[in-house]
C-alpha positions in Angstrom: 47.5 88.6 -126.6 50.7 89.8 -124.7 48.5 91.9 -122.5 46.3 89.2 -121.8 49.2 87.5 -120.6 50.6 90.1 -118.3 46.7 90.9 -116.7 46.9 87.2 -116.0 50.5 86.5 -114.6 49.3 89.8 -112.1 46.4 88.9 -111.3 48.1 85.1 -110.0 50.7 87.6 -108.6 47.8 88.9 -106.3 46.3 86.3 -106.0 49.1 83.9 -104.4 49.8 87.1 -102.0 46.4 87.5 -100.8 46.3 83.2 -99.9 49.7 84.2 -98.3 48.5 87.1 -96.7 45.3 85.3 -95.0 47.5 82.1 -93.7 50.2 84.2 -91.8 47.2 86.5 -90.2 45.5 83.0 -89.2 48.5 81.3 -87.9 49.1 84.7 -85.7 45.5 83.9 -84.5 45.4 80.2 -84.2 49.1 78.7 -84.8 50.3 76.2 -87.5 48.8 73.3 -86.7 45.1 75.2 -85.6 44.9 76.6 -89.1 43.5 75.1 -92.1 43.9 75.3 -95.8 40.1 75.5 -95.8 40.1 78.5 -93.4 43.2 79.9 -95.0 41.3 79.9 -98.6 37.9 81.1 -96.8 39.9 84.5 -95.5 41.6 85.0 -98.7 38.6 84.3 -100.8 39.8 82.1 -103.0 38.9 78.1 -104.1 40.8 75.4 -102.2 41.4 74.1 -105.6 43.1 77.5 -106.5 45.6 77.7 -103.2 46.8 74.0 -105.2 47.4 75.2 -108.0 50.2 78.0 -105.9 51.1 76.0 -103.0 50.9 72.1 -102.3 50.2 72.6 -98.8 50.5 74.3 -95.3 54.6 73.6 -95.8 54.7 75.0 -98.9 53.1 78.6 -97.5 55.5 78.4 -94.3 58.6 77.7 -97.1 57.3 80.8 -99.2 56.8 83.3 -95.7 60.7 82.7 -95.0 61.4 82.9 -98.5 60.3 85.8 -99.0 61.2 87.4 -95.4 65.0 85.9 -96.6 64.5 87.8 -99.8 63.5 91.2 -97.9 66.2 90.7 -95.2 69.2 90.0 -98.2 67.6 93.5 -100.0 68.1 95.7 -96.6 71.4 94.4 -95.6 72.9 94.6 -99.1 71.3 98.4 -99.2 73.1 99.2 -95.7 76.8 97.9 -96.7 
């Protein structure tokens, strides 16, 4: 059952990376506001019910890109002092 578990928690792992993934590549293409959730679940190849259940909308994906861009940033500078 534990396994189950893990297979499913990274599985959601790749899958909320892969919705990330396609919205920062569209938004290079068309900007914020040209980009839709439909088109951003479309490239990632996922359900538009699915990107709700990670994020609650286009806000939510820009909060998680600096996020995580903060997160890598904090890991490099704390390596080089």
């Amino acid at each position: 059952m534990a396994d189950t578990h893990r297979r499913s928690y990274r599985r959601s792992a790749v899958t909320r990376q892969t919705i990330l993934e396609a919205a920062l590549e569209l938004m290079r293409e068309k900007g914020y506001q040209g980009t839709t959730i439909r088109e951003i679940c479309a490239r990632a190849g996922t359900a538009v019910g699915s990107f709700y259940s990670y994020f609650g909308g286009k806000t939510d994906i820009l909060r998680a890109l600096y996020a995580d861009g903060d997160a890598y940033f904090a890991t490099v500078v704390r390596a080089e002092t």
